[in-house]
C-alpha positions as CSV (number, residue, x, y, z in Angstrom):
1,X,86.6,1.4,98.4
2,X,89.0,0.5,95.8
3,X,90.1,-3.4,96.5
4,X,86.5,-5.4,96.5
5,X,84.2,-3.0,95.8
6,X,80.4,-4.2,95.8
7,X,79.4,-7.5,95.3
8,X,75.5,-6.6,93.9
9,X,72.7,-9.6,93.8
10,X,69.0,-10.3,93.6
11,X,66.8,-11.2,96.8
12,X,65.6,-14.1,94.5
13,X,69.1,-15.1,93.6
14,X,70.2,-15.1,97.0
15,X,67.3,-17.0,98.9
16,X,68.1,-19.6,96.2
17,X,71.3,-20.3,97.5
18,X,72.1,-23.2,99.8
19,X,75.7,-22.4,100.8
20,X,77.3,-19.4,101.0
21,X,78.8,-18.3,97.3
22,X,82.2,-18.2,95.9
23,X,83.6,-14.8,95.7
24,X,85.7,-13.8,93.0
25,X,87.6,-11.5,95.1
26,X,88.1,-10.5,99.2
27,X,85.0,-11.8,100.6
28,X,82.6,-8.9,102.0
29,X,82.8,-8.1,105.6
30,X,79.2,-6.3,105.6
31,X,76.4,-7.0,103.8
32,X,73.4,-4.3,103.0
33,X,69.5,-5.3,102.1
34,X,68.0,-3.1,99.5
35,X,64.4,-4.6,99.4
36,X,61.1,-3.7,100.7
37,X,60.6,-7.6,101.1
38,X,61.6,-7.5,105.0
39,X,60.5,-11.3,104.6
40,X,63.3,-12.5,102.7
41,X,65.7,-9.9,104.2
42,X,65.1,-12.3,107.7
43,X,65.3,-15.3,106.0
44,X,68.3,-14.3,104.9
45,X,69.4,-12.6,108.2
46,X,68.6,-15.7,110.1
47,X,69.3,-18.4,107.6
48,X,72.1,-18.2,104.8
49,X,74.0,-14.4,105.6
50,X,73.8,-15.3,109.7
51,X,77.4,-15.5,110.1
52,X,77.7,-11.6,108.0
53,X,77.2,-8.3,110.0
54,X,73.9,-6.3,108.3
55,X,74.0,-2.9,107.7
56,X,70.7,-1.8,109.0
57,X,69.0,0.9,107.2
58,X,67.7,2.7,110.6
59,X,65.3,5.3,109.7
60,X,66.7,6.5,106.7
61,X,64.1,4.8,103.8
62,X,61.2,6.9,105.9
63,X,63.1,10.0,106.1
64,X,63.8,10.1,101.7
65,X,60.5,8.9,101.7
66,X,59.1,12.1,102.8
67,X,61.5,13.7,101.2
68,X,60.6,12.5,97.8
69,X,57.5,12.4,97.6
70,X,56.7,15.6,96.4
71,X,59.2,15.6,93.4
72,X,57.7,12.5,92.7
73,X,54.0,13.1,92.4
74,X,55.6,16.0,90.4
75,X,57.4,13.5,87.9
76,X,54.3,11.3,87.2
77,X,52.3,14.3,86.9
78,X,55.1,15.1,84.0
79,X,54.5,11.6,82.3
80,X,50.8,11.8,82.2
81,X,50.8,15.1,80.3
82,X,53.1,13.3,78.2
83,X,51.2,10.1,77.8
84,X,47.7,10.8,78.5
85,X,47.0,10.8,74.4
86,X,46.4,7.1,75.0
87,X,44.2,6.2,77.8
88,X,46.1,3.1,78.4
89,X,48.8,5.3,80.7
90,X,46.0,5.3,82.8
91,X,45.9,1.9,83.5
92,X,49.5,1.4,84.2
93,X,50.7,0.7,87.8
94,X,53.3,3.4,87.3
95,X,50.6,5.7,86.4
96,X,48.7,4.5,89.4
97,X,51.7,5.2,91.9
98,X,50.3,2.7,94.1
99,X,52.9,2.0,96.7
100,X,52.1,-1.7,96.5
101,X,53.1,-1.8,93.0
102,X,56.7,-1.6,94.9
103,X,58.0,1.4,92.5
104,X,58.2,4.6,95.2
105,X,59.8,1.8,98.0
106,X,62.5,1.2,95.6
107,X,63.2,4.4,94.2
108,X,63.3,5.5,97.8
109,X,66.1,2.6,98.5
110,X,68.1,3.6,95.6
111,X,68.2,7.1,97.0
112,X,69.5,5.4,100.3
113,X,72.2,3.3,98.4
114,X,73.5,6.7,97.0
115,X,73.3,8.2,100.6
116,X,75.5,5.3,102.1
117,X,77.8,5.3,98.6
118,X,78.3,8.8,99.6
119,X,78.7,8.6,102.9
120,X,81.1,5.7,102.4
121,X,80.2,1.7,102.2
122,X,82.8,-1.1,104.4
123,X,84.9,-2.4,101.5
124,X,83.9,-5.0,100.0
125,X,80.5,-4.9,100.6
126,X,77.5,-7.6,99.8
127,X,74.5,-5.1,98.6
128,X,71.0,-7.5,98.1
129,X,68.7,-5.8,95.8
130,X,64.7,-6.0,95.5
131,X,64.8,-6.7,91.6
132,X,67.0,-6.6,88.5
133,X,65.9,-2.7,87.6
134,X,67.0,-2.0,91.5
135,X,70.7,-3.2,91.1
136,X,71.0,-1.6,87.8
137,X,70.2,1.5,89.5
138,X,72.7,0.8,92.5
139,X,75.0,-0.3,89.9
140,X,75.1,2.9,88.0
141,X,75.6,5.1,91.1
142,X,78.4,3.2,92.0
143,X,80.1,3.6,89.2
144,X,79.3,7.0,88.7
145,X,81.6,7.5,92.1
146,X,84.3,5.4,91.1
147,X,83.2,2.3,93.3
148,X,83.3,-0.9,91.3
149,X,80.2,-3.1,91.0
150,X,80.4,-6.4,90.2
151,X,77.7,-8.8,90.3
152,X,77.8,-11.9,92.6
153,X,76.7,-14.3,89.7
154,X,77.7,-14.8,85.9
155,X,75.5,-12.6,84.2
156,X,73.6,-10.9,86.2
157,X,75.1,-7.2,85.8
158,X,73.2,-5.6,82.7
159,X,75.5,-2.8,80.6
160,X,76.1,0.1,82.8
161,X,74.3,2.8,80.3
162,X,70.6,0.7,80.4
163,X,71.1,0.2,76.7
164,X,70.4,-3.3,76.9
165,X,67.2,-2.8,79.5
166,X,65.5,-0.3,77.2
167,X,66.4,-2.3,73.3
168,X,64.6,-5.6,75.4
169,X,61.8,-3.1,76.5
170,X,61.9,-2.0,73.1
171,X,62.0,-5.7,71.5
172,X,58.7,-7.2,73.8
173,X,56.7,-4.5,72.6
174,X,57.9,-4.9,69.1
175,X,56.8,-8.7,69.1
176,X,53.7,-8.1,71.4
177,X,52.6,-5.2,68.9
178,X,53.7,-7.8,65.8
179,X,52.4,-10.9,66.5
180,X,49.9,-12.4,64.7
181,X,46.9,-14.2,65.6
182,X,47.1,-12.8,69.5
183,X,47.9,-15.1,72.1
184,X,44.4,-16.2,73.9
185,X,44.7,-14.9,78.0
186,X,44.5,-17.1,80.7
187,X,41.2,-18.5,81.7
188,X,40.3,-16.9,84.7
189,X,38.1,-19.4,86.3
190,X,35.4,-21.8,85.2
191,X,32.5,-19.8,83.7
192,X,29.3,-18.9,85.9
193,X,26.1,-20.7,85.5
194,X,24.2,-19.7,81.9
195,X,21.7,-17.5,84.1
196,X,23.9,-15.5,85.6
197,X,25.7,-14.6,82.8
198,X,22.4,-13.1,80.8
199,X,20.7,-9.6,81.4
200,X,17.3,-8.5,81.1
201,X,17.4,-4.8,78.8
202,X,15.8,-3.4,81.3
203,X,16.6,-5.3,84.6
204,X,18.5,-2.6,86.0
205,X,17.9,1.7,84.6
206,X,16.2,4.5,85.8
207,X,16.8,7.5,88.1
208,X,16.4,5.2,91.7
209,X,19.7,3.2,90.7
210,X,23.2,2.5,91.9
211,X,25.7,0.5,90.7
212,X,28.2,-0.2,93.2
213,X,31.6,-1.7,92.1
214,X,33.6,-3.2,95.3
215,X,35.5,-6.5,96.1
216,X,34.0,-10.2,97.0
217,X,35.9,-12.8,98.5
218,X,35.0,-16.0,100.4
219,X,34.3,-13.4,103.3
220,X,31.5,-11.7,101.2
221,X,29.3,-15.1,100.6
222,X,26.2,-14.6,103.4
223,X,24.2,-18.2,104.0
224,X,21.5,-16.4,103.0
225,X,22.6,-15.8,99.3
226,X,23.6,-12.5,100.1
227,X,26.6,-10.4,98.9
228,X,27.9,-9.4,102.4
229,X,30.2,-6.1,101.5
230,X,32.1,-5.5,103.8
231,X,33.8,-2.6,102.0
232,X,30.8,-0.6,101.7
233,X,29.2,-1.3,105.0
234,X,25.8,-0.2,106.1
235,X,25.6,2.2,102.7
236,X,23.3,-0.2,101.3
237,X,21.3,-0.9,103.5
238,X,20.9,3.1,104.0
239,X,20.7,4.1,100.4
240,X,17.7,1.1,100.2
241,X,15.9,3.0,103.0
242,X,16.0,6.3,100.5
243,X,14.3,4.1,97.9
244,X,17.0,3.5,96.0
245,X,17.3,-0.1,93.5
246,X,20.5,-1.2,94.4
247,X,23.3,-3.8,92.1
248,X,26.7,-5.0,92.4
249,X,29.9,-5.6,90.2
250,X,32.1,-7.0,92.0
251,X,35.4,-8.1,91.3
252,X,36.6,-11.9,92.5
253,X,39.8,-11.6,94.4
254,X,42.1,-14.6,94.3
255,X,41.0,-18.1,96.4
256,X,36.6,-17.6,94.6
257,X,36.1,-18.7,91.1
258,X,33.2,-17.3,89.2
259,X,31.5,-20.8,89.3
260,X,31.6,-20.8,92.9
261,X,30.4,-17.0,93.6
262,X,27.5,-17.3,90.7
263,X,26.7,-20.8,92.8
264,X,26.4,-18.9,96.8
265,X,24.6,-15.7,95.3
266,X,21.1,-16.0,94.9
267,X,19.7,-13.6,92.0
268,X,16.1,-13.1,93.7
269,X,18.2,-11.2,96.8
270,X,20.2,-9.2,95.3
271,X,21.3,-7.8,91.6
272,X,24.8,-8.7,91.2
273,X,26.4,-8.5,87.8
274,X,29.5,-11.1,87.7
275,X,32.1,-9.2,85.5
276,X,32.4,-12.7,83.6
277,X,29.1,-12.4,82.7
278,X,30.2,-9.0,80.2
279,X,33.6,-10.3,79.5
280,X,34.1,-12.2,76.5
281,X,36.9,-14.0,75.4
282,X,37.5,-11.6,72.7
283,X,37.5,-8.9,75.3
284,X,40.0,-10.5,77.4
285,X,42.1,-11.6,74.6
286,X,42.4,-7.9,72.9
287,X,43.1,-6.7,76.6
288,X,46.2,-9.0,76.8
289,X,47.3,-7.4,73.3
290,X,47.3,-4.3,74.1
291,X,48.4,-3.9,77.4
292,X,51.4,-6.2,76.5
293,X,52.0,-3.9,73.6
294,X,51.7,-0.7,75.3
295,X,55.2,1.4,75.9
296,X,54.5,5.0,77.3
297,X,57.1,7.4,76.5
298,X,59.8,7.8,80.2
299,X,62.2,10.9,79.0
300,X,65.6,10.5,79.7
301,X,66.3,13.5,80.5
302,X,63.6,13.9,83.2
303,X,63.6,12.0,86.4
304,X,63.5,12.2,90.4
305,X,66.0,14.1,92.6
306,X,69.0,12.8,89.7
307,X,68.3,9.7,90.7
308,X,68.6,6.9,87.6
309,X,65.4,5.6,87.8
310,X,64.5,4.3,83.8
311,X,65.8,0.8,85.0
312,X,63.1,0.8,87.6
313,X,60.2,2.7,85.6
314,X,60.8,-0.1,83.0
315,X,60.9,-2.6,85.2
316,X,57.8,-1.5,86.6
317,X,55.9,-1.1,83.2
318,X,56.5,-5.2,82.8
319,X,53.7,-5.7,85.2
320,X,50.9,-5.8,83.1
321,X,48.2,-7.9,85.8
322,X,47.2,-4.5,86.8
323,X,46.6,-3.0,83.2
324,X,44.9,-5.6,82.1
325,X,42.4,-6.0,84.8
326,X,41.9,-1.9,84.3
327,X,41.8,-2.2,80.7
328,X,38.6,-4.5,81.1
329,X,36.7,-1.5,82.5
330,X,35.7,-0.6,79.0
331,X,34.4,-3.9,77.9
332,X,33.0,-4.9,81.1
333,X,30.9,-1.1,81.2
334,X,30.5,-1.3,77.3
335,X,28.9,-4.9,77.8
336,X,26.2,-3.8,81.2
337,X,25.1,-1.1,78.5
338,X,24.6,-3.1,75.9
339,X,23.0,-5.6,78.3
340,X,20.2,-2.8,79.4
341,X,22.4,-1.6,82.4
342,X,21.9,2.1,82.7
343,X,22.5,3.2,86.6
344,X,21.8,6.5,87.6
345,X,25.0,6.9,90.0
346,X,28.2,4.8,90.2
347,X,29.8,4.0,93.3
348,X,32.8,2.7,94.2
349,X,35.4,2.0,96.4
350,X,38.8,4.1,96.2
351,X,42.2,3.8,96.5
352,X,43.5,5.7,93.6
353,X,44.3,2.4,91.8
354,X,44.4,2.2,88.0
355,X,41.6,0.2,87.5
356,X,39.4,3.2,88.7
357,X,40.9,6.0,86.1
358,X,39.4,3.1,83.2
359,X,36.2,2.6,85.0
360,X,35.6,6.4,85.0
361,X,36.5,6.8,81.3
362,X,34.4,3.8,80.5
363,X,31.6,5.2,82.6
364,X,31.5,8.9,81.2
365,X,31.7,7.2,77.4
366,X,28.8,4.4,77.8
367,X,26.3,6.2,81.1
368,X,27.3,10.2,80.4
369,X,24.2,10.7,82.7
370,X,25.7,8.5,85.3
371,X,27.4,10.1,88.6
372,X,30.4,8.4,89.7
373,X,31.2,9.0,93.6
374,X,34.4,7.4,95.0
375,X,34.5,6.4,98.7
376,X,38.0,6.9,100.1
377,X,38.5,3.1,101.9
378,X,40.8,4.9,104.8
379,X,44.0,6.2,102.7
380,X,44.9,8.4,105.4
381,X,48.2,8.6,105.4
382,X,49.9,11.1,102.6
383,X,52.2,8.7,101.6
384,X,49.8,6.2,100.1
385,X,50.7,8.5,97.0
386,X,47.7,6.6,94.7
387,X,45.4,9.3,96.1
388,X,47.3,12.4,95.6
389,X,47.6,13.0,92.2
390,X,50.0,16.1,91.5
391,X,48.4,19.9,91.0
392,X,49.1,19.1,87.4
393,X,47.1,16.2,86.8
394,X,43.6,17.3,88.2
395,X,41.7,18.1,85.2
396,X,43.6,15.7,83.4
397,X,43.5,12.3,85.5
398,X,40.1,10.7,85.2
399,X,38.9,10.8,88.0
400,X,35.1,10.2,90.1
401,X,32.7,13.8,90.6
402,X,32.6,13.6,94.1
403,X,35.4,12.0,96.6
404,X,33.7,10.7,99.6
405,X,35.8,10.7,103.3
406,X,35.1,9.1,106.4
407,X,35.0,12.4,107.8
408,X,35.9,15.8,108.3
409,X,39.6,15.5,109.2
410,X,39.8,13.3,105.8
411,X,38.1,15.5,103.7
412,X,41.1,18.5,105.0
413,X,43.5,16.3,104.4
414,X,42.4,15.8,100.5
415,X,41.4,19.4,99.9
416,X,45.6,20.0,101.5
417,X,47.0,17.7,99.3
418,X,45.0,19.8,96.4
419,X,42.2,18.5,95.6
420,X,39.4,20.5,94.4
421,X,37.0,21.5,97.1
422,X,33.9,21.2,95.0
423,X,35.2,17.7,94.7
424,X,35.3,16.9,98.0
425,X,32.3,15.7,100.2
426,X,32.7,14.7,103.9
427,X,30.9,11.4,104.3
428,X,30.5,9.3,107.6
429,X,32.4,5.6,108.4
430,X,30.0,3.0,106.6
431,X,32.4,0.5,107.4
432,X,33.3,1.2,111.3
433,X,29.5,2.1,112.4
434,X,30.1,0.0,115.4
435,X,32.9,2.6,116.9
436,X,29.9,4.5,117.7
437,X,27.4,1.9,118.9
438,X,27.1,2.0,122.8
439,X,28.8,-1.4,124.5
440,X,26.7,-3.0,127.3
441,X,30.3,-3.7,129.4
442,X,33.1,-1.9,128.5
443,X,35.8,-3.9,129.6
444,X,38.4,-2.3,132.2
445,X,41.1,-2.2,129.4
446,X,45.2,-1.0,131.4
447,X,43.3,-1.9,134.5
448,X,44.3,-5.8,134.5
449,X,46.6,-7.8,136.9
450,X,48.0,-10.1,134.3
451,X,50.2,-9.8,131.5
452,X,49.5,-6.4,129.4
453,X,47.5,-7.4,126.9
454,X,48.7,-6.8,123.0
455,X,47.1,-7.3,119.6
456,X,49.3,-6.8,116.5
457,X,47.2,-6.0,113.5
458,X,49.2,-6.8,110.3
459,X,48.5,-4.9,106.9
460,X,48.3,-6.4,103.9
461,X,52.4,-6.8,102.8
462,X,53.9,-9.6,104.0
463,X,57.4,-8.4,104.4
464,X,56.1,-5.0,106.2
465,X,53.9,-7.7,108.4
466,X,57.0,-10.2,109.4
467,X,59.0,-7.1,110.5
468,X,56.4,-6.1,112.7
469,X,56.0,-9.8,114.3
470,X,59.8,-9.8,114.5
471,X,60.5,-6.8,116.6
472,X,57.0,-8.4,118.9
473,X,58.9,-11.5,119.0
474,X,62.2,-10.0,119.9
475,X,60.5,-7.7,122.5
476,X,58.8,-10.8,124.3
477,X,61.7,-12.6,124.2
478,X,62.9,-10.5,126.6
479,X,60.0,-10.0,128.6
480,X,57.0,-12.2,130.2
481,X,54.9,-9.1,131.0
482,X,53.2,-9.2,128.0
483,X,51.3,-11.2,125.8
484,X,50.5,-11.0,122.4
485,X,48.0,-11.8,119.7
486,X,48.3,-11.6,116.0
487,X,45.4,-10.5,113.4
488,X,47.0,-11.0,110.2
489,X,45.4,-9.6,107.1
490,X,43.3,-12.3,105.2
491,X,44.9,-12.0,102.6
492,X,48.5,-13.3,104.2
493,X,49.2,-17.0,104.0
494,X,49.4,-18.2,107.9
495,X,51.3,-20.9,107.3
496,X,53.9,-19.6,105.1
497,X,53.7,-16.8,108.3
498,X,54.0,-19.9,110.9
499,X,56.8,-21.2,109.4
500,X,58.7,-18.1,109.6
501,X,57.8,-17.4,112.8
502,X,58.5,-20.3,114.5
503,X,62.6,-20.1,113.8
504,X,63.1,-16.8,115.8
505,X,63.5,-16.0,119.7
506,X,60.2,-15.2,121.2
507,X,58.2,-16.7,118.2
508,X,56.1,-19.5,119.6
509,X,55.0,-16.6,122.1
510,X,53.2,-14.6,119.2
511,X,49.4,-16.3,119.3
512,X,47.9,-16.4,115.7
513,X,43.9,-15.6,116.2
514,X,41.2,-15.2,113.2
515,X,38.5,-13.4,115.5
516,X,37.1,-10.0,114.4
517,X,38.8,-6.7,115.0
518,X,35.8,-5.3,117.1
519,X,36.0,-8.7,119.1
520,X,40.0,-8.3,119.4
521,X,39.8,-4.7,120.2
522,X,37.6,-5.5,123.8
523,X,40.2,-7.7,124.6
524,X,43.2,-5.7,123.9
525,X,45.1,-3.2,125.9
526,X,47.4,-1.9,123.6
527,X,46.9,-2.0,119.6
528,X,50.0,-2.5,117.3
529,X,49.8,-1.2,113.7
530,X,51.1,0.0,111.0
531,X,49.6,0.5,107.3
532,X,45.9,-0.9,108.6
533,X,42.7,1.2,109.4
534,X,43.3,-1.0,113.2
535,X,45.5,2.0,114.6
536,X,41.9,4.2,114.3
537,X,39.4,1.6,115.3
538,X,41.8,1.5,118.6
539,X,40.7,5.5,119.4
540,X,37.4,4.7,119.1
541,X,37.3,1.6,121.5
542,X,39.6,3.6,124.1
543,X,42.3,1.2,123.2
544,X,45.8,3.2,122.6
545,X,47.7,2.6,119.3
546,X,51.6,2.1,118.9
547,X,52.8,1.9,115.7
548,X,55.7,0.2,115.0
549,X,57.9,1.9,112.5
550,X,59.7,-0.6,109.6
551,X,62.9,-0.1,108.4
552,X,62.5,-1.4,105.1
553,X,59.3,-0.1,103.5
554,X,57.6,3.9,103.7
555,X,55.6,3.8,107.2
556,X,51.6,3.8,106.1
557,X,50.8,5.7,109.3
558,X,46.6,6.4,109.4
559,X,46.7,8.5,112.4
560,X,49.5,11.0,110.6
561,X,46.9,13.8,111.3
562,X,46.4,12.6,115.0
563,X,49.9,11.8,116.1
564,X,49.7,13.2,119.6
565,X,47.5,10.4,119.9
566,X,49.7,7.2,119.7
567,X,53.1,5.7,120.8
568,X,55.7,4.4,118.2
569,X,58.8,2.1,118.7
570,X,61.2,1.1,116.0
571,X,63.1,-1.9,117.5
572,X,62.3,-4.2,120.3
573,X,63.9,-2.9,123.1
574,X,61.6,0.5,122.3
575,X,58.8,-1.8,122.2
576,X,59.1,-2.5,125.4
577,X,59.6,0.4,126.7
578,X,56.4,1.8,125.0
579,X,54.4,-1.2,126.3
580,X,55.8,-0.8,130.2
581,X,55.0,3.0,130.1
582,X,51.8,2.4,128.9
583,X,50.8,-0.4,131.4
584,X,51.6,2.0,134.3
585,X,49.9,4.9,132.8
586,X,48.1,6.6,135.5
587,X,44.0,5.8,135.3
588,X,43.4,10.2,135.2
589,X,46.1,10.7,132.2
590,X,44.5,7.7,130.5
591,X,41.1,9.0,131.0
592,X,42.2,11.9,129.4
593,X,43.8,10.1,126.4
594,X,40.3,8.5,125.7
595,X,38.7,11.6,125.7
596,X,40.9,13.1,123.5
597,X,40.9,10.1,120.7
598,X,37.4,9.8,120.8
599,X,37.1,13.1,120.0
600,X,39.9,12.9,117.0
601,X,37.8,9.9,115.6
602,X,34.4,11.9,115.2
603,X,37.1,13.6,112.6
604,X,38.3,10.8,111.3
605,X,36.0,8.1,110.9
606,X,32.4,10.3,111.5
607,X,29.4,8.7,113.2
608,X,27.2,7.2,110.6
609,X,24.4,10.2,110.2
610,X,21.7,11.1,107.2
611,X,23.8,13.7,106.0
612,X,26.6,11.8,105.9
613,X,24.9,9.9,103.1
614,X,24.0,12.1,101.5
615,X,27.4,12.8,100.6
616,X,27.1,9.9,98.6
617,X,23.9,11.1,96.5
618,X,24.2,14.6,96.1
């Protein structure tokens, strides 16, 4: 490649662009998407780059994926011995490796930039990059091999070394660190009612109590003033029938004000501590200083496979929504003590996310006598690396006592992947007890004359979510055999999805429905999934699973340790051939195959059972 090269840009710069742009040399004949966005990679596809053959990534991104996860776990397991003198690290999201954080995709998709450098790009060649820190990296490889890299638009190539990435770094925290008086954070809502926001000393202590820190949305308001949690199930309702006083903190996602939550609870049903109600402004002010001042230390020297990653881990350290809400852990706990708020156990929800290292920190330093139990919320696949913190960390991470599975196959899976045993406690499926309740009718699900019937669960990304609907869309394009129905994760915007949808061949034929899953599951035939807990509520309603593999983001595959157990297809025409073989599945073979998954699921998500419980309390 020695005439034009690469021609490098931004997803953001390019979905900005009405026409195609001016090149300052041969225009490419190939153009190559390097984001985990698969939303704006079709909008582009079908929109603006329509008329430019794609280079399609295949299976390559899930392939390095695997490949590096290992080395690195192994790398932030490096940092936190480097950074863990200041608890902030903690609370970072490259700390938390969450995979929604976006830093793993993209490290993974500059390892598949210097694969196809290697390998040989058409020349020229139009690469699209997720971010800024992405190109940098693509960028840097390039030249490294003697392939120029030009950017597609004035300015938008930073100096080849990083030097100017790392002085800016360097320069925010300077003036975040420097400035004088602190700038106030955003308000986060109108404040709840007066009542709610005072505590009795001693509404809520003694040895019969549990705290339980989860999620509330609009979904979580009951008519009855209730907090209906649907993350924890039916564990309060058991843990009351033990005896135990129950309360909740729950954090407000986006869409429910504090006003609005404090105004649909009512406080003679249940305790429920509003972490407004502990949070001052001063609190939330000196957790905006200091997560906007905080720089851990990334070695140069150190890094991933020889990959040049400090672009990215910079990058990545500029998201501070993440620290900050983990960095109120400490006053939010610091404020329930001084309140009277003295629990005997803490339980929470757990994903590995940042927020939780804080909260057990903040716990062990205001209620040392407190247990703290996490309650794995179905990270079952291995590369949802926020639960798998490297052999180095343990001991070191914050972390709770006692990791609680949804059942036995889980709880192998974690001791694998090493944690400690002792740590480890095999729990039941408090949030899927209906897999195990007996159905008056079981519907005659592979047995119908009609179309095969499909639901297609989305997870929670919208770019993994519109690649899914676009290889369903494609597939019935070509095909009236089936129908399908969409479930898209609550937190997606359906309209933004609609829009979307709408402009591609088969799209008016996807049906958008908001019913429950266990509703949705009688109905189905066939369950398409990828990164949701769907793919394992399918086993246990006889319902087989096909996940659909992405070509832009890690697959999030929840039945990795059952595999036998489900179909995949990559591209439409797969699809297809997945659904057809699976609609004239003999009746004895599919017999068989519900046998089987029910059996995997008393593994995976365990029927609900007193010892399973106690898991929770021992």
């Amino acid at each position: 490649m020695n005439r034009g090269g690469l021609y490098l840009a931004t997803v953001r710069q390019m979905v900005r662009m009405a026409d195609m742009p001016s090149w300052p040399g041969p225009a490419p004949g190939h153009w190559l998407c390097l984001s985990e966005d698969s939303s704006r990679r079709l909008e582009l596809q079908t929109g603006l780059l329509a008329s430019l053959p794609r280079l399609s990534l295949g299976g390559r991104l899930d392939a390095i994926a695997w490949r590096l996860r290992q080395p690195y776990l192994e790398w932030i397991g490096r940092l936190s011995r480097v950074n863990a003198h200041d608890e902030t690290w903690w609370g970072t999201e490259l700390a938390g490796r969450n995979i929604y954080s976006y830093f793993f995709p993209r490290l993974c998709l500059l390892a598949v930039a210097r694969q196809l450098l290697d390998e040989g790009l058409p020349d020229p060649c139009l690469v699209v990059c997720a971010s800024p820190g992405l190109l940098q990296g693509v960028a840097e490889l390039a030249r490294s091999r003697g392939v120029a890299a030009r950017g597609l638009i004035p300015g938008t190539m930073p100096a080849s070394d990083g030097l100017w990435l790392r002085l800016k770094t360097r320069l925010r925290s300077w003036l975040a660190s420097s400035a004088a008086p602190a700038v106030p954070a955003p308000p986060r809502g109108d404040p709840p009612p007066a009542e709610v926001m005072s505590f009795s000393p001693q509404a809520f202590a003694g040895p019969d109590t549990a705290l339980l820190f989860t999620w509330m949305d609009r979904r979580s308001l009951g008519p009855d003033g209730r907090l209906q949690d649907p993350y924890f199930g039916v564990l309060p309702a058991e843990l009351a029938k033990r005896g135990l006083r129950l309360a909740w903190v729950p954090t407000l996602l986006p869409g429910l004000t504090p006003a609005e939550a404090a105004g649909a609870l009512d406080p003679a049903a249940q305790t429920v501590f509003l972490p407004e109600a502990a949070l001052t402004a001063e609190d939330l002010i000196a957790c905006h200083a200091r997560a906007h001042a905080y720089q851990p230390r990334i070695p140069a020297d150190d890094g991933v496979d020889g990959l040049p990653l400090l672009s990215l881990a910079q990058e990545n350290l500029t998201l501070k929504g993440g620290l900050i809400n983990a960095l109120t852990m400490e006053p939010l706990v610091r404020g329930l003590a001084r309140a009277g708020v003295r629990p005997a156990r803490v339980i929470h929800v757990m994903e590995g996310q940042p927020w939780e290292s804080l909260l057990a920190l903040a716990v062990r330093r205001h209620w040392p006598s407190a247990r703290i139990a996490g309650y794995d919320n179905l990270t079952l696949s291995r590369l949802k690396n926020s639960m798998y913190p490297a052999p180095s960390e343990f001991g070191l991470r914050p972390l709770p006592d006692r990791l609680v599975s949804n059942g036995p196959i889980c709880s192998r899976v974690f001791k694998e992947e090493g944690w400690p045993p002792e740590t480890v406690a095999t729990g039941c499926a408090i949030r899927h007890a209906y897999l195990w309740q007996e159905r008056t009718a079981p519907p005659a699900q592979g047995e119908s004359d009609g179309p095969l019937r499909v639901l297609l669960a989305s997870p929670i990304g919208l770019g993994e979510s519109m690649e899914m609907m676009h290889i369903a869309a494609l597939a019935m394009a070509k095909s009236r055999d089936f129908m399908v129905r969409v479930k898209l994760h609550p937190a997606l915007d359906q309209a933004r999805v609609l829009g979307q949808l709408r402009t591609w061949p088969g799209g008016s034929r996807l049906e958008m429905v908001n019913a429950p899953i266990p509703e949705l599951l009688d109905w189905a035939e066939v369950v398409l999934y990828n990164g949701t807990s769907v793919g394992l509520e399918a086993l246990g309603r006889g319902v087989p699973p096909v996940l659909l593999r992405l070509e832009g983001f890690p697959n999030i595959d929840n039945l990795e340790a059952v595999e036998s157990l489900r179909w995949e297809a990559s591209d439409p025409d797969q699809l297809l051939e997945a659904l057809k073989s699976l609609r004239d599945l003999p009746r004895p073979e599919r017999e068989l195959w519900r046998k089987r998954a029910k059996g995997a699921l008393r593994g995976l998500l365990a029927p609900v059972t007193p010892t399973g419980i106690g898991a929770f309390l021992s």
